[in-house]
C-alpha positions, 0 to 999 in steps of 0.5 A, a space after each residue: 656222792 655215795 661215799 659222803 652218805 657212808 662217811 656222813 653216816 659213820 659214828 666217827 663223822 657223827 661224833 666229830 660233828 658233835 665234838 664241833 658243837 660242843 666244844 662251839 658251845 662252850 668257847 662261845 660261852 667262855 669268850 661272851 663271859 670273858 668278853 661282856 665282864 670286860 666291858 662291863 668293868 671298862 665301862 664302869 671305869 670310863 664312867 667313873 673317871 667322867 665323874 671324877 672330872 665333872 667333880 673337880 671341874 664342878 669345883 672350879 667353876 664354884 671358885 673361879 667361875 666359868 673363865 677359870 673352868 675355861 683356862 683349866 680346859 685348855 690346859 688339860 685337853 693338852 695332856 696325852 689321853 686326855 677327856 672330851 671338853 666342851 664348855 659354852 656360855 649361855 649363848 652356846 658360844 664355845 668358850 673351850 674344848 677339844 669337841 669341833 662339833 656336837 649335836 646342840 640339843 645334847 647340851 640343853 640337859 643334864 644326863 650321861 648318854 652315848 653320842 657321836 662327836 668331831 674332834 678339833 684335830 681331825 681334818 676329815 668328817 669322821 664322826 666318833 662315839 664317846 660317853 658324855 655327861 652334861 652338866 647345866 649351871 644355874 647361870 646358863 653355862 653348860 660343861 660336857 666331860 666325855 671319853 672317847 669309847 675307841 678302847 671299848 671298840 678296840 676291845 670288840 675288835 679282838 673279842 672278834 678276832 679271838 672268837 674267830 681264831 678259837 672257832 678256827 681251831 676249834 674245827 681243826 682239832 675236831 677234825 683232827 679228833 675225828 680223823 683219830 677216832 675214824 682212823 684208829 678206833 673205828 678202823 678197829 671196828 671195820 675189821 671186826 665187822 670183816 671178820 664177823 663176816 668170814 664168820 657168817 660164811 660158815 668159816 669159824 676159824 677167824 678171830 678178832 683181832 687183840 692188840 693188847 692194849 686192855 681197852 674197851 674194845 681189846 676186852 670185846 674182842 676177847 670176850 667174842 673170841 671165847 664165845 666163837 671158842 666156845 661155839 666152835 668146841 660146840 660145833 665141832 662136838 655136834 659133828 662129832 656126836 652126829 658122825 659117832 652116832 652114825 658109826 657107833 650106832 650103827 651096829 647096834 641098830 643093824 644087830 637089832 633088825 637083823 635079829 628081827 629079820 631072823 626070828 621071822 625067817 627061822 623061828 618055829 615056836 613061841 618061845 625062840 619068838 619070845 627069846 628073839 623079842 626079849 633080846 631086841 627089847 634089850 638092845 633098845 634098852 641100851 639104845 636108849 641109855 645111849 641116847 640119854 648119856 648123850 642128851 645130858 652130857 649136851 645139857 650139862 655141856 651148854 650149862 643147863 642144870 646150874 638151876 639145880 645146884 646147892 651147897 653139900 658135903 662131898 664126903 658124903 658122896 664118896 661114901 655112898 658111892 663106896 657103900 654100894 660098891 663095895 659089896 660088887 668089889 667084893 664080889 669080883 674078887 677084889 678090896 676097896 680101900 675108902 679113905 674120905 675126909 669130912 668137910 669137903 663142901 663144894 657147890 653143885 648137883 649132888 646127883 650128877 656128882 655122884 653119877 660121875 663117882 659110880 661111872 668112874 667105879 663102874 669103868 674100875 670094875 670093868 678095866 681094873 683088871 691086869 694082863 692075867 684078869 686079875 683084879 687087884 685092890 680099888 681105892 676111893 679117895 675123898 681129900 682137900 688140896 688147897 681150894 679144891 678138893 679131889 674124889 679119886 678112884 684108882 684101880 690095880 689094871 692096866 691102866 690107860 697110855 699116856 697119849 690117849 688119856 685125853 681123847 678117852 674122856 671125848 664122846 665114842 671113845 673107846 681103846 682097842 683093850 675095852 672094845 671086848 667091854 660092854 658099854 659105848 664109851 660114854 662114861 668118861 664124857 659124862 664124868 667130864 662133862 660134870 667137872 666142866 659144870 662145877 668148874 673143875 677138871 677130870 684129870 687122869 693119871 698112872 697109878 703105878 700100876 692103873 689108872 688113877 681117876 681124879 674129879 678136880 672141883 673148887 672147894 666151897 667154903 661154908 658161910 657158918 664157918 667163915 661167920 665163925 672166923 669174922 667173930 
C-alpha cells in the first residue's frame, strides 16, 4: 500500500494520468466529429433517395393510377438493396410491398418519421427500424417509401468498436509514455535526489551526474555542479583562511602579549612603558591591516563590490600608480621604465584596480632584489592583447620557481626567500581576488630575470566608438 501512495504521488504517475486524459479528450472529440458528420451525411442521403422515389412513384400514380403504382412495386422490391413499400387502398387493404406489418395509424397522415417494421421474408418476429415517408392520395390511397437504418446501425456499431479500440491504445501508449518518463528522465531526478543527499551529510565531493545529452536536465546538473565547485573552493577557502589564521597570527599576537607581559615586569620609567606601548599599538595596527585584506579579499571573492563598477580608462591607472612610485623606485636605487598605451577601457572598480597594481609594485620593490641585494630596472606596462588588456609589473629579482607561482597568489602564502620581508603574504591573494572580479586572470611568469606580474582583464569597448563605427 505504501509503495502505491509513492508511485500515485511520483510526477511520472501524475503526468501519465494526464497524458491519459488528455489524449481521452481529444480522440473522444476527433471520433464523436468523424462519427455524427457520417451520420449526418447518411442520413441526408437515405432521405433524399426516399424523395426521389416518393417523386417518381408520385408520378406513376398520376399516369397509371394506383394498379400500375402497384406492378411497379413488385417489380422494384426484387431488386438487390431495394426500398420498403407499402401500398393500400382506402380499406387498408395491402394491394403491395415488402412490409408484413406496420403500425395502422402510421398511414393515416402524411409526414417522414422513424419507426419499427417486419419484413415479409423474415420467419422470426424481429422488428426493424427504417425511415419512412407516407404519402395519402386524394382518392383514399396511401404509399409508404422508407430505408432500412441497418447501415446507420452498422455504422454505429464500428464508431463503437473503434472508440473501443482508440481508447485501448490510447492507455497502452500512456503507459508506456509513463513508464519512459518514470524510468528515464525521473530516474535521472531520483539520482540527483541521492546525490544532494551525500551532499547534505557534509560530503561535498559528489557530483551530479552529466550524460552529455544537452537537455533540460544535463544543463541543471552542470549549472549545480559549478555552484557545488564554487561552494566547495568557498569551503575550502574558509578552512584554509581559519587554519592560516590560527597559525600565521598566532605569532604576531603572542609577540603583542609577550611585550605587554615585559614592559609590566621590567619597565622602570614612563618613557620604556611609552615605548613598549607604541610598539603594541604597531603590531595591532598590522593585525588590523590583516583582518581588512582578509575581509576584502572575502568580499571581492563572493562578488559583492560589482555595485561599485564603471566604465574607465586603464591607462590612467597605470599612470597614477607609476607616478607615486616612482619617487621610491628611485629612492631604492633603481629606474622605472612606464610604457602604457592610451585607450584601454575596461569595466570594473577603479579603486580596487589600482590597490592591486600598487600591491604588485609594493611586492617589485620588496623582491625585485638579486642574489647580491641588488635591485635592477622595474617596468609598468599598460597595452592591449587582442580583447584584453594587460598591466604588467616586472622586476630585475630573483624571481618566483615555477612550481610555486600558483599557490603564492592563495592567502598566507609566503616562500621561504621572503619570510625575512615584512608583510603576511596576502598581497598576491588580493590582487587575485580583484582579476577574479573583473573577470580576468593574474598570470605570473619569468621575466629573465624576475618575475613578470600580468593583470589579465577583458577589454571594454566604448559605446562613442563603437557609435562611430555603425555611423
Amino acid at each position: 500500500m505504501i509503495a502505491l501512495g509513492k508511485i500515485a504521488r511520483s510526477t511520472g504517475f501524475k503526468l501519465s494520468l494526464l497524458y491519459l486524459i488528455i489524449f481521452a479528450f481529444v480522440a473522444s472529440a476527433a471520433i464523436s466529429y468523424v462519427f455524427f458528420n457520417a451520420r449526418r451525411i447518411l442520413d441526408e442521403q437515405i432521405y433524399s433517395a426516399i424523395d426521389n422515389e416518393v417523386q417518381m412513384l408520385t408520378r406513376g400514380f398520376e399516369r397509371f393510377g394506383p394498379v400500375g403504382v402497384a406492378k411497379a412495386i413488385e417489380r422494384r422490391k426484387q431488386q438487390p438493396g431495394s426500398f420498403l413499400y407499402l401500398m393500400v387502398d382506402p380499406f387498408g387493404r395491402k394491394m403491395a410491398g415488402n412490409i408484413e406489418e406496420i403500425e395502422p395509424r402510421l398511414l393515416e397522415k402524411s409526414g417522414v418519421s422513424e419507426e419499427s417494421y417486419k419484413r415479409v421474408e423474415d420467419t422470426d418476429a424481429v422488428e426493424h427500424q427504417a425511415i419512412i415517408r407516407v404519402l395519402v392520395f386524394d382518392s383514399g390511397f396511401r404509399l409508404l417509401v422508407g430505408r432500412d437504418v441497418e447501415e446507420r446501425a452498422r455504422l454505429d456499431a464500428a464508431v463503437k468498436r473503434a472508440s473501443q479500440l482508440a481508447f485501448l491504445v490510447i492507455c497502452l501508449f500512456s503507459v508506456a509514455g509513463g513508464w519512459f518518463v518514470m524510468r528515464r528522465v525521473l530516474k535521472r531526478v531520483s539520482e540527483m535526489t541521492e546525490t544532494t543527499k551525500t551532499l547534505v551529510s557534509d560530503n561535498l565531493d559528489g557530483r551530479l551526474k552529466v550524460t552529455g545529452s544537452g537537455d533540460e536536465l544535463d544543463r541543471l546538473a552542470v549549472n549545480l555542479n559549478d555552484m557545488l565547485d564554487r561552494i566547495s573552493e568557498l569551503m575550502s577557502g574558509l578552512k584554509e583562511v581559519s587554519d592560516n589564521i590560527a597559525h600565521d597570527l598566532k605569532t604576531p599576537l603572542t609577540r603583542l602579549r609577550n611585550r605587554a607581559d615585559e614592559a609590566l615586569r621590567t619597565a622602570t620609567s614612563e618613557d620604556e612603558l611609552r615605548e613598549a606601548l607604541e610598539a603594541n599599538i604597531n603590531e595591532s595596527d598590522n593585525l588590523i591591516r590583516v583582518f581588512n585584506a582578509l575581509l576584502m579579499i572575502a568580499r571581492l571573492e563572493a562578488g559583492n563590490a560589482q555595485a561599485d563598477m564603471t566604465d574607465f580608462d586603464a591607462s590612467e591607472i597605470a599612470r597614477d600608480v607609476a607616478e607615486l612610485y616612482e619617487p621610491l623606485v628611485e629612492d631604492a636605487g633603481a629606474s622605472l621604465e612606464i610604457n602604457v598605451a592610451d585607450n584601454l577601457w575596461i569595466h570594473g572598480n577603479r579603486e580596487l584596480l589600482g590597490q592591486a597594481v600598487s600591491n604588485l609594485m609594493d611586492n617589485a620593490l620588496k623582491y625585485g632584489v638579486d642574489e647580491n641585494g641588488v635591485m635592477g630596472a622595474l617596468a609598468i606596462t599598460a597595452m592591449q592583447d587582442g580583447e584584453f588588456i594587460e598591466l604588467i609589473v616586472s622586476d630585475k629579482g630573483q624571481g618566483i620557481p615555477e612550481e610555486d607561482r600558483e599557490r603564492v597568489s592563495e592567502r598566507f602564502v609566503r616562500l621561504e626567500g621572503s619570510r625575512t620581508q615584512p608583510g603576511f603574504g596576502l598581497g598576491l591573494s588580493l590582487v587575485s581576488a580583484v582579476a577574479q572580479l573583473h573577470e580576468g586572470a593574474l598570470v605570473l611568469g619569468d621575466n629573465n630575470p624576475g618575475l613578470k606580474a600580468v593583470l589579465r582583464l577583458p577589454l571594454r569597448k566604448r559605446v562613442e566608438e563603437a557609435e562611430h563605427r555603425e555611423v
